[in-house]
TISETI-297972 format. One record per residue (C-alpha): residue number from 1; x negated, z negated, y. Coordinates in steps of 0.05 Angstrom, whole numbers, plus 5000, padded with zeros to 4 digits. Last residue first. Example, Ala and Ser with C-alpha at 12.3 -4.5 7.8 and 13.67 -1.06 7.14 Angstrom:
<atoms>
  pos    px    pz    py
    2  4727  4857  4979
    1  4754  4844  4910
</atoms>
This chain:
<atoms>
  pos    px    pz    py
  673  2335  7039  2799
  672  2401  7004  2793
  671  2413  6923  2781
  670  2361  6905  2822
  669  2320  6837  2797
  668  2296  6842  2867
  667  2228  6823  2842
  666  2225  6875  2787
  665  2251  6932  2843
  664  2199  6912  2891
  663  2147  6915  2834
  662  2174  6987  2817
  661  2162  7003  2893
  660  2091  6975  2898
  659  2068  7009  2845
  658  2098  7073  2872
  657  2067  7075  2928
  656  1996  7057  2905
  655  2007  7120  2869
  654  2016  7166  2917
  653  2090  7204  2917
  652  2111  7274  2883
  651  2192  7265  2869
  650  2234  7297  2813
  649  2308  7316  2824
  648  2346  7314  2774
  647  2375  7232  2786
  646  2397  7181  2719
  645  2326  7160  2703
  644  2277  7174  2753
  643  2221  7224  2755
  642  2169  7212  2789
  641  2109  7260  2794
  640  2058  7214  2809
  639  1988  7220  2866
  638  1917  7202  2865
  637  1909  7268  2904
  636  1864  7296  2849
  635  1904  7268  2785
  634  1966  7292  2820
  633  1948  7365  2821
  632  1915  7366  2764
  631  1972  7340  2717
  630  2015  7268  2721
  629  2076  7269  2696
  628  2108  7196  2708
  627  2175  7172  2675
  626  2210  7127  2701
  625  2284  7072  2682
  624  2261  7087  2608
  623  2341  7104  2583
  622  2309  7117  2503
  621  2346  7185  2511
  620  2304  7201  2574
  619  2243  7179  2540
  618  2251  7242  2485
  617  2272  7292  2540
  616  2203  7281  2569
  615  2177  7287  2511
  614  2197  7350  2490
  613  2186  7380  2557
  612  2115  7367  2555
  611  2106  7394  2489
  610  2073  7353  2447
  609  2001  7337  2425
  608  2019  7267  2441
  607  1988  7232  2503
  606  2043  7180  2514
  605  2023  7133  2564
  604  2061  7067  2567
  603  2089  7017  2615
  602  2101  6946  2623
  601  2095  6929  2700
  600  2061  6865  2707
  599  2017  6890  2772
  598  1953  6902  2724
  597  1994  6948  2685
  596  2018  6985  2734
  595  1938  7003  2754
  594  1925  7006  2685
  593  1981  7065  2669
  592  1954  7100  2728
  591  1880  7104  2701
  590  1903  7124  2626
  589  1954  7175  2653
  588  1884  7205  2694
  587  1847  7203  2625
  586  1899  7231  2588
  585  1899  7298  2641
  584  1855  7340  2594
  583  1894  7330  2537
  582  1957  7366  2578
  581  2013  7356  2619
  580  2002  7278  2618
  579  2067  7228  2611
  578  2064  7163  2632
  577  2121  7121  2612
  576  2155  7067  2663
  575  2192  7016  2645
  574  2193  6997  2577
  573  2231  6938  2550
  572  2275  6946  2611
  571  2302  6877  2646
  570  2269  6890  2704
  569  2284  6951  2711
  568  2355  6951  2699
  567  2378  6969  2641
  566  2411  7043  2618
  565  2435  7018  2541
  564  2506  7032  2563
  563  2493  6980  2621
  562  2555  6952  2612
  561  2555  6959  2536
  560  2491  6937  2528
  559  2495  6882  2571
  558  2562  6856  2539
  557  2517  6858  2464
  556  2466  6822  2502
  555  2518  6762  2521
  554  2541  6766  2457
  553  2466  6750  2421
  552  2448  6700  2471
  551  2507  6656  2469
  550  2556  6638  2519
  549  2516  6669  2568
  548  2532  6607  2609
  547  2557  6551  2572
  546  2568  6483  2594
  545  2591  6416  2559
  544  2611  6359  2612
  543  2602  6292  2599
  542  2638  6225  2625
  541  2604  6156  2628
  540  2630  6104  2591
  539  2612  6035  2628
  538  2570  5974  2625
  537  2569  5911  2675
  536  2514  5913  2725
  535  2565  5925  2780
  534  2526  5984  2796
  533  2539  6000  2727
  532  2493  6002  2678
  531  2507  6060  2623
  530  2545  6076  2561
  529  2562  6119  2504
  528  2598  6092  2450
  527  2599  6161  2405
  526  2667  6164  2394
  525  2674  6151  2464
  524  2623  6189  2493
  523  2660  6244  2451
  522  2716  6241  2482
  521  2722  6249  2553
  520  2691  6317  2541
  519  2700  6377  2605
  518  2689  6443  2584
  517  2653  6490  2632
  516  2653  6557  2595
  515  2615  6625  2613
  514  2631  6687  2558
  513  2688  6716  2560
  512  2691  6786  2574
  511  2742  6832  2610
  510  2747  6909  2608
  509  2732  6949  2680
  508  2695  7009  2659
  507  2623  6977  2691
  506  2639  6901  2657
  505  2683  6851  2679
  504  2660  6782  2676
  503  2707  6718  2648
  502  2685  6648  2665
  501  2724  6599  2617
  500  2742  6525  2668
  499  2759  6479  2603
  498  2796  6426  2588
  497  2786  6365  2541
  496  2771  6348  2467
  495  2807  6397  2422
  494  2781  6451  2468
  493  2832  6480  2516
  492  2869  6549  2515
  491  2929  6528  2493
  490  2967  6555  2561
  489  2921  6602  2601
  488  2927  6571  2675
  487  2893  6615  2732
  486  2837  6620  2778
  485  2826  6633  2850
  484  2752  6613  2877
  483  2758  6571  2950
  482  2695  6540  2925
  481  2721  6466  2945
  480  2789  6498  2900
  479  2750  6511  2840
  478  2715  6435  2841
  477  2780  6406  2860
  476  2815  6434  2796
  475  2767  6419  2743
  474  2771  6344  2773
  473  2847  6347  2773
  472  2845  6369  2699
  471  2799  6316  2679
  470  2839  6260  2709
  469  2898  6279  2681
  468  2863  6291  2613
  467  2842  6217  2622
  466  2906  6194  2639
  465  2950  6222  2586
  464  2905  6193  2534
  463  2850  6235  2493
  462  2845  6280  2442
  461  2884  6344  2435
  460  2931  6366  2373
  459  2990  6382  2421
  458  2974  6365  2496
  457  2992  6432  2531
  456  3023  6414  2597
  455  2961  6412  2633
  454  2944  6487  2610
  453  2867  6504  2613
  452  2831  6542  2661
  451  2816  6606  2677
  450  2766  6650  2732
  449  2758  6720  2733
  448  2701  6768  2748
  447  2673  6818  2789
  446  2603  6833  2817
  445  2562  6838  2745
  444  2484  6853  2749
  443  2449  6807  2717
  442  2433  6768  2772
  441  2503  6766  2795
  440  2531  6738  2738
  439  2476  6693  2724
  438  2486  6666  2800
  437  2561  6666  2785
  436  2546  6613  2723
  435  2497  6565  2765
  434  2554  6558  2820
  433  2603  6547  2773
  432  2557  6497  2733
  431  2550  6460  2806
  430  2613  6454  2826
  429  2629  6430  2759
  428  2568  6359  2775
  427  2605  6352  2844
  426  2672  6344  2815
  425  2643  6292  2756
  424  2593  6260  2804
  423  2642  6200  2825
  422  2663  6187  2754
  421  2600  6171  2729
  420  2554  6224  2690
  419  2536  6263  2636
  418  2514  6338  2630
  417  2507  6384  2571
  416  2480  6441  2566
  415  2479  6491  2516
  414  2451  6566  2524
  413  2478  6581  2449
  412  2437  6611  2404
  411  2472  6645  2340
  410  2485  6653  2272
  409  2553  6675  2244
  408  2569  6733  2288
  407  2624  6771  2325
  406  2594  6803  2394
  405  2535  6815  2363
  404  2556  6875  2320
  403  2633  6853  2300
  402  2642  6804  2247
  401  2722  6790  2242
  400  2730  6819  2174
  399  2676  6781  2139
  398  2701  6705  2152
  397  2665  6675  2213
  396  2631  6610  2178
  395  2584  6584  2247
  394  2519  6577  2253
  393  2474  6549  2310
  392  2413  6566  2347
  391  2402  6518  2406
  390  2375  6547  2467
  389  2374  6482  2509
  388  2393  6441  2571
  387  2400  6365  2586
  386  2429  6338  2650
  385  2423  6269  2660
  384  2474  6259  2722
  383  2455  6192  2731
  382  2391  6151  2722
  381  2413  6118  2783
  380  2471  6091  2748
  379  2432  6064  2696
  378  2409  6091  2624
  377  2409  6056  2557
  376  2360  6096  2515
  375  2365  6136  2447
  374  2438  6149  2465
  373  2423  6205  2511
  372  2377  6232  2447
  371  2440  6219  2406
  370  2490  6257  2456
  369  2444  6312  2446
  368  2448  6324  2382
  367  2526  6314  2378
  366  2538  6374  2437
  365  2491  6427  2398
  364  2538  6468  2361
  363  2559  6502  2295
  362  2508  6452  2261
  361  2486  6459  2189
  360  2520  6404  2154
  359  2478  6345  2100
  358  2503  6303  2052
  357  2456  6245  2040
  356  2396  6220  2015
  355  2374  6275  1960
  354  2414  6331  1993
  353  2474  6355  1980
  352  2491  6414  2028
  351  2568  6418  2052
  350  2591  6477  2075
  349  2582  6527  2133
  348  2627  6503  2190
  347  2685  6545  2223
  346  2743  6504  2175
  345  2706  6440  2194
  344  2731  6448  2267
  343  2773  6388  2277
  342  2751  6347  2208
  341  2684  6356  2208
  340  2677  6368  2282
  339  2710  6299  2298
  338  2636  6269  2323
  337  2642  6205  2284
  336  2647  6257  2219
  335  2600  6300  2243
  334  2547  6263  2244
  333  2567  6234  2177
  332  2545  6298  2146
  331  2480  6280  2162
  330  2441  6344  2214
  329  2422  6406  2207
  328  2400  6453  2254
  327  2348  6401  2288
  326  2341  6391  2368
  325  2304  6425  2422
  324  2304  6395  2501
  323  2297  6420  2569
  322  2314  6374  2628
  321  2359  6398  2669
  320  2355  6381  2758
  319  2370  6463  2780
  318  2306  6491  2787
  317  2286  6466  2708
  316  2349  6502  2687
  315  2336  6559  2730
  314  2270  6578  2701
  313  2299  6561  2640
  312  2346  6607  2641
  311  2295  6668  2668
  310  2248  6657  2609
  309  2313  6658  2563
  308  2335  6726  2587
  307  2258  6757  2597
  306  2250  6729  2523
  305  2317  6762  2497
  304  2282  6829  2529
  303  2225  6816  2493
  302  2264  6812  2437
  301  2308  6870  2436
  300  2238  6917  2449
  299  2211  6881  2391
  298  2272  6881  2337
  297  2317  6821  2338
  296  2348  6813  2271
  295  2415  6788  2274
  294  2464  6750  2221
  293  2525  6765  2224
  292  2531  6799  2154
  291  2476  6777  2106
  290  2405  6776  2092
  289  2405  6841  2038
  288  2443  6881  2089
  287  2402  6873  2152
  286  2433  6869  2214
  285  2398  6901  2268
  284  2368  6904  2338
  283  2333  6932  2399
  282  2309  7005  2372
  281  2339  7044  2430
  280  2388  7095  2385
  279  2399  7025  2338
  278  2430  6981  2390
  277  2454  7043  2421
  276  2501  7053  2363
  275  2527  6968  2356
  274  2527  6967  2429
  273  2580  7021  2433
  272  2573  7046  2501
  271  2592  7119  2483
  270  2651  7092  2443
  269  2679  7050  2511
  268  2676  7113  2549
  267  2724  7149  2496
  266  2766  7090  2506
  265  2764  7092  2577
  264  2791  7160  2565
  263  2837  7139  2526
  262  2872  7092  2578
  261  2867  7144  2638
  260  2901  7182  2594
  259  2956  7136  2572
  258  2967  7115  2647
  257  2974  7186  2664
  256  3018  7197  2608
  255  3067  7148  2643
  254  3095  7077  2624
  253  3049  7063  2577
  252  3042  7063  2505
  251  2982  7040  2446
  250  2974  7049  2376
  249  2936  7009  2314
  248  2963  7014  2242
  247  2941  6960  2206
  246  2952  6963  2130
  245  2957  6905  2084
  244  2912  6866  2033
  243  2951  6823  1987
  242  2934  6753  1981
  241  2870  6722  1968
  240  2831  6738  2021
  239  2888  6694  2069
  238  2907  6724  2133
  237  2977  6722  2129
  236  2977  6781  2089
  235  2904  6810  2084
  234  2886  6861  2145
  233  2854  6931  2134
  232  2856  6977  2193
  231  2878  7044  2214
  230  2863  7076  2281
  229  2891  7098  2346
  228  2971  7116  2357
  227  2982  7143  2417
  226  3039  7132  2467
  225  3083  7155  2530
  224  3146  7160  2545
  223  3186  7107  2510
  222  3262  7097  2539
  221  3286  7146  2490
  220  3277  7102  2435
  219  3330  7059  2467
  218  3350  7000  2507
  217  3288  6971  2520
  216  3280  6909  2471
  215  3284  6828  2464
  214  3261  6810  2407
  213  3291  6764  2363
  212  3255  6800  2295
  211  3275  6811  2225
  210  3274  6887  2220
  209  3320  6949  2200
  208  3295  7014  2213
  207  3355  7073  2200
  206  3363  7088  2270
  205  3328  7033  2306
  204  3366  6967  2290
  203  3346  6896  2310
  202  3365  6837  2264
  201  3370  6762  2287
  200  3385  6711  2240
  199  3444  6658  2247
  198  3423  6591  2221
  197  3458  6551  2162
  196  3395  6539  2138
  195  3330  6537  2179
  194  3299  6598  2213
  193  3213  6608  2218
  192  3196  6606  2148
  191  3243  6628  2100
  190  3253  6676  2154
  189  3173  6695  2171
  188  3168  6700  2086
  187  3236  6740  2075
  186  3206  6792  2112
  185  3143  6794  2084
  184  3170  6793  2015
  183  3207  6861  2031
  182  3233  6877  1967
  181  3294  6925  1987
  180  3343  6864  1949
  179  3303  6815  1974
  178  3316  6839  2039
  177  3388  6838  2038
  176  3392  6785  2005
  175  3350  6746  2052
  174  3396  6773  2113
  173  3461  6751  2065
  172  3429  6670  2059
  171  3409  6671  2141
  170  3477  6688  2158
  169  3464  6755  2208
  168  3468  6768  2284
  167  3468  6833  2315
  166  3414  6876  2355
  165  3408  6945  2367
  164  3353  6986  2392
  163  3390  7044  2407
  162  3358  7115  2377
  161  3348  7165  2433
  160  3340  7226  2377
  159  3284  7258  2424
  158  3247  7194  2417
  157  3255  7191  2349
  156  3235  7261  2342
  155  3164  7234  2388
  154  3158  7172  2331
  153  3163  7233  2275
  152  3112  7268  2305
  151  3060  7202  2313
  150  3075  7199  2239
  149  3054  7255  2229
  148  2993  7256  2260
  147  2972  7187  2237
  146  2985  7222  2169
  145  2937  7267  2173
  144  2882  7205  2197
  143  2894  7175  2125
  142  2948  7118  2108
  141  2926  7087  2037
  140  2971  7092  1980
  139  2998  7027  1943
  138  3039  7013  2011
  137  3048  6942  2049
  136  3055  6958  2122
  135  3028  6915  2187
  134  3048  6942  2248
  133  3005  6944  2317
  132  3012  6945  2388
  131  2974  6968  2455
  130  2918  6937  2496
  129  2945  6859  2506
  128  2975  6862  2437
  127  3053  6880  2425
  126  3076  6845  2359
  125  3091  6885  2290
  124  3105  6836  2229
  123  3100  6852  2157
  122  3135  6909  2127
  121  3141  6940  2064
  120  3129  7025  2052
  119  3163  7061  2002
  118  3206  7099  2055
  117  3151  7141  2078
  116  3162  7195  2127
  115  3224  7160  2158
  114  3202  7090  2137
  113  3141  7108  2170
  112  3182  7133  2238
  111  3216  7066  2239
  110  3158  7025  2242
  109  3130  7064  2301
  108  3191  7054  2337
  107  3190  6981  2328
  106  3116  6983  2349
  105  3129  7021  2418
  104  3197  6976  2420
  103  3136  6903  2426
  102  3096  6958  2479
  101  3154  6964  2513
  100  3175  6896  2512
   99  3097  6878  2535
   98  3099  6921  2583
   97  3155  6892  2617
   96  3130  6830  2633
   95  3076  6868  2682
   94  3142  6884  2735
   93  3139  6955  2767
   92  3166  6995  2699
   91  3233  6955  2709
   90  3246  6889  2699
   89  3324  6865  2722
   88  3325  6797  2747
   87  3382  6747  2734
   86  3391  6674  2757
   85  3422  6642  2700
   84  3503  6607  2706
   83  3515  6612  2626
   82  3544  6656  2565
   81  3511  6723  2596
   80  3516  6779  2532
   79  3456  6807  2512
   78  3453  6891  2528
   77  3401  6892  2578
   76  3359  6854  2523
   75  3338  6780  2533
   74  3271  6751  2576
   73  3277  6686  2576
   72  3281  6613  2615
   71  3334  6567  2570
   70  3408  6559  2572
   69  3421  6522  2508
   68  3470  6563  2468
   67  3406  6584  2420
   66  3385  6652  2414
   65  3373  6673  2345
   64  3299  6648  2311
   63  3250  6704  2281
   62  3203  6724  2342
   61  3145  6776  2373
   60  3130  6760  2436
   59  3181  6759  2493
   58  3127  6734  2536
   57  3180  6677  2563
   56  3178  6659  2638
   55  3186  6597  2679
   54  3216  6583  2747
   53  3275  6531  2758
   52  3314  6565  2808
   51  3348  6521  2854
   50  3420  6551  2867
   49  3453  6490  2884
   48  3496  6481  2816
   47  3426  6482  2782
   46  3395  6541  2765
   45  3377  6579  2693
   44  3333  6635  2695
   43  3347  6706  2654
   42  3297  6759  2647
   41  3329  6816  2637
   40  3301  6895  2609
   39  3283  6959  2616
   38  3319  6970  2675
   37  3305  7053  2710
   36  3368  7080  2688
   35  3418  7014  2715
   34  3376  7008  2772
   33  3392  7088  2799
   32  3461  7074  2781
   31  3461  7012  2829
   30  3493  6952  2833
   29  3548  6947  2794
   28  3505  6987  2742
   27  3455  6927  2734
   26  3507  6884  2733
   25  3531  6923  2664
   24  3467  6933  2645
   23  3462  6854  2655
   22  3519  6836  2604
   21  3586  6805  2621
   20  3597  6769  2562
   19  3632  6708  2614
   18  3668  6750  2677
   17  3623  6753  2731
   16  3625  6720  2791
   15  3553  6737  2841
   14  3506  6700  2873
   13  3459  6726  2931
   12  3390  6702  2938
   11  3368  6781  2936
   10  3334  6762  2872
    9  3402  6763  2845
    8  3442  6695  2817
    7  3493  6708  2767
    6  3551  6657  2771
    5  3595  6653  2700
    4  3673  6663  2701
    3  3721  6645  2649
    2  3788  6697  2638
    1  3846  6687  2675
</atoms>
């Protein structure tokens, strides 16, 4: 009689199978409809009772077989089931899925440039939260033609209903084989990611062969919708110094509706482009002969910086800070007892020599002002000591990451930093969440999502078992007293403690990081910090780093691209031009323009000999939130034609009126006009 294995369904019920039996062939026991719309298993092991031990594996890109261990994965429908697992079958409805597809979107893209192009070497090809790529070696460069074809071939493939096959190769004859077509890359991830004597898993597509554990969808024919976007440059293994490859960047979904929906937000997306209004409104640049990443704020940028930072501070000194300023360089040594020259020195500028010493430019503020803390022992009662600045600080961001101001090597960080006893700690994160959804909502953003860190992830962290224990559970409390929903992103913490990361979504829905609360239990003790107890004996206290626009520079570049370049009025550079109909009506714009100005409004009168038309349409691409035509009519009735940015229709109101409705709208920080 041949060995049995129990397969638990999410129904709760378990069935006998014989052992090999694979989940298509469950999947068809069940239902035929199932069997067609399963893209793939995710396997769980349970205990003799049933109990389900829940986990999940990505299914990210892999190189290692599948060990005999039972462990939590997602496999292909066609894996054979060795072990008892509780068994689900992912279909279009379950997120995990996409990322399969997306991981068989790539694989099919690989094959169809083999097709078309059989020269071409391989490198790796995960799915990415948007879509997928493929790295290819290949002495000619893709061009935008080719995109097209090979985009052709991928929908023959699809036609074709290629099987994406897996079987199981001696790690010495997969090498061969792969020598012997000169694909270093592939020999690279096994030579690097299997040991010897290990069996190597290979997947299939028609005449595609890759090094890769998967798992799959069954077939090429299983893909429905995809588009292949753009070609990028990318060195191998990310090192200037070795080979440069080609990117080729595509996306898939489950339906062309999805797809559509998904390029046309990327069509959006290009409108908003920071980088292009950034130059159409005159608010920044980066200046070749100074240096990539580096931003120049132009006048209308940096008033508008000013009205950010004014604002801050406003709130800072509200909210118990105290503002300080520190140096941008400091000793080297500094950053040796701080850990950031040997933690993070591959992100710092290098080393100066100096007369006394060997100087660093600093890629953040927390060391500076832990030393002005240190400067005098504090008491209990002197506790929290919160300390807040707009420290400019440089990082080394290697040329192909720089993006605009969203990717850039100098920049000013809203830092503060915050230390206190034990008993404050939950109290003192309640209170940085608060203060980072009131700059959310003052600058106009309404959704957003909360993570934190993962406890189980303690790999190349500082700090003992207890104290990150301790940290996580205060992080915790302080979300859960605000009733805010959050959730764990493994790895994601800071070398020395866990982190709350405040993410805001913008007007067409995409995510950005920018607010942090990170708590520190270790540099106050690198750094011996202490204060008087209430015991009078001395103790560390704890710190908490905080970030709220994250920097100054990204957190415009978001508000650019949310706002495409349309502010609100208070934030406007200009808000209000005053536009005459004629020479004869300059004097009137003249009077009108003083009365705003003398209420704070910033505003200007252009009385060009220009059409009225023409400029007009000229302020209306610079997004000024109102423009006023004033002619005879208005000049004698002390009146304003208004007419106000995004709406046709024009509106004749007194003057006094209007004043006091643009002030209204300044107060009200309102996010529309």
């Amino acid at each position: 009689m041949p060995e049995t294995i129990k397969v638990k369904l999410p129904d709760g019920s378990v069935k006998e199978v014989p052992k090999g039996t694979t989940p298509l062939e469950i999947a068809r026991s069940i239902s035929p409809r199932l069997a067609s719309a399963a893209l793939v298993a995710k396997l769980i092991p349970f205990t003799d009772d049933g109990a389900a031990q829940a986990a999940a594996n990505p299914g990210a890109e892999s190189t290692a077989a599948p060990t005999a261990t039972p462990s939590d994965e997602l496999v292909d429908l066609a894996r054979p089931l060795e072990h008892d697992a509780e068994l689900r079958l992912l279909t279009e409805k379950d997120p995990e899925a996409l990322s399969v597809y997306r991981h068989s979107s790539a694989h099919l893209m690989a094959a169809a440039v083999l097709e078309l192009f059989p020269e071409t070497k391989l490198g790796h090809g995960p799915a990415t939260p948007d879509g997928f790529f493929y790295d290819f070696h290949r002495e000619k460069a893709f061009t935008p033609e080719d995109l097209q074809k090979i985009e052709q071939k991928m929908q023959e493939l699809v036609a074709r209903d290629e099987p994406y096959a897996q079987e199981f190769l001696p790690r010495e004859q997969s090498l061969e084989r792969f020598r012997a077509e000169g694909d270093f890359m592939k020999c690279h991830f096994i030579e690097q990611f299997t040991q010897a004597g290990e069996a190597v898993s290979i997947y299939k597509t028609g005449r595609f062969v890759d090094f890769c554990r998967g798992p799959h969808v069954p077939s090429t024919g299983r893909i429905k919708a995809f588009k292949l976007l753009n070609i990028a440059g990318a060195y191998w293994l990310g090192d200037e110094k070795n080979p440069q490859l080609q990117r080729i960047y595509g996306t898939s979904f489950f339906s062309k509706k999805e797809l559509e929906d998904y390029l046309h937000k990327i069509e959006e997306a290009k409108k908003r482009d920071h980088r292009v209004l950034g130059k159409q409104l005159d608010l920044f640049s980066i200046q070749e002969l100074a240096g990539p990443g580096l931003i120049f704020w132009h006048p209308k940028g940096g008033l508008m910086r000013k009205l950010m930072e004014d604002w801050l501070r406003e709130e800072y000194l509200k909210r118990g800070y105290s503002l300080v300023y520190t140096p941008h360089v400091a000793r080297r040594h500094l950053w040796q007892v701080s850990g950031h020259d040997g933690y993070y020195a591959q992100n710092m500028f290098d080393v100066m020599e100096l007369d006394d010493a060997e100087y660093r430019i600093k890629p953040m503020n927390c060391p500076f002002h832990i030393l002005i803390y240190k400067d005098t022992l504090r008491s209990y009662r002197d506790l929290p000591v919160r300390m807040g600045e707009l420290g400019t600080v440089y990082r080394y961001e290697r040329s192909g990451v720089m993006h605009g101001l969203l990717r850039v090597r100098g920049f000013t960080q809203d830092d503060a930093h915050i230390f206190c006893t034990p008993e404050q700690i939950e109290d003192e994160v309640v209170g940085c969440i608060d203060f980072a959804l009131a700059v959310l909502k003052t600058f106009g953003f309404d959704k957003f999502e909360l993570s934190t860190w993962d406890p189980n992830d303690r790999k190349s962290f500082l700090g003992s078992e207890e104290q990150w224990s301790m940290a996580n559970r205060s992080l915790e409390n302080a979300l859960n007293r605000r009733n805010i929903p959050y959730k764990i992103i493994p790895g994601e913490a800071a070398f020395y403690g866990p982190k709350i990361d405040v993410k805001l979504v913008d007007a067409i829905g995409r995510l950005w990081q920018l607010s942090t609360v990170q708590f520190d239990f270790n540099l106050p003790q690198r750094f011996g910090l202490e204060y008087v107890g209430e015991d009078g004996q001395r103790h560390q206290p704890l710190m908490v780093h905080r970030a709220l626009y994250g920097s100054m520079e990204r957190f415009f570049g978001v508000l650019i691209e949310h706002y495409a370049g349309a502010f609100p009025v208070w934030l406007s550079p200009v808000q209000t031009v005053v536009i005459p109909i004629s020479e004869r009506h300059v004097d009137y714009a003249n009077k009108v323009a003083a009365e705003l100005q003398k209420a704070g409004v910033r505003v200007e009168v252009d009385g060009r000999n220009e059409k009225m038309n023409a400029k007009i349409r000229e302020h209306a691409m610079l997004k000024v939130p109102f423009l006023l035509v004033v002619g005879d009519k208005e000049a004698e009735a002390n009146q304003v034609n208004v007419r106000t940015r995004g709406k046709e229709k024009t509106e004749t109101m007194p003057l006094d009126k209007f004043v006091s409705y643009i002030v209204r709208l300044m107060e009200e920080k309102a996010s529309t006009v």
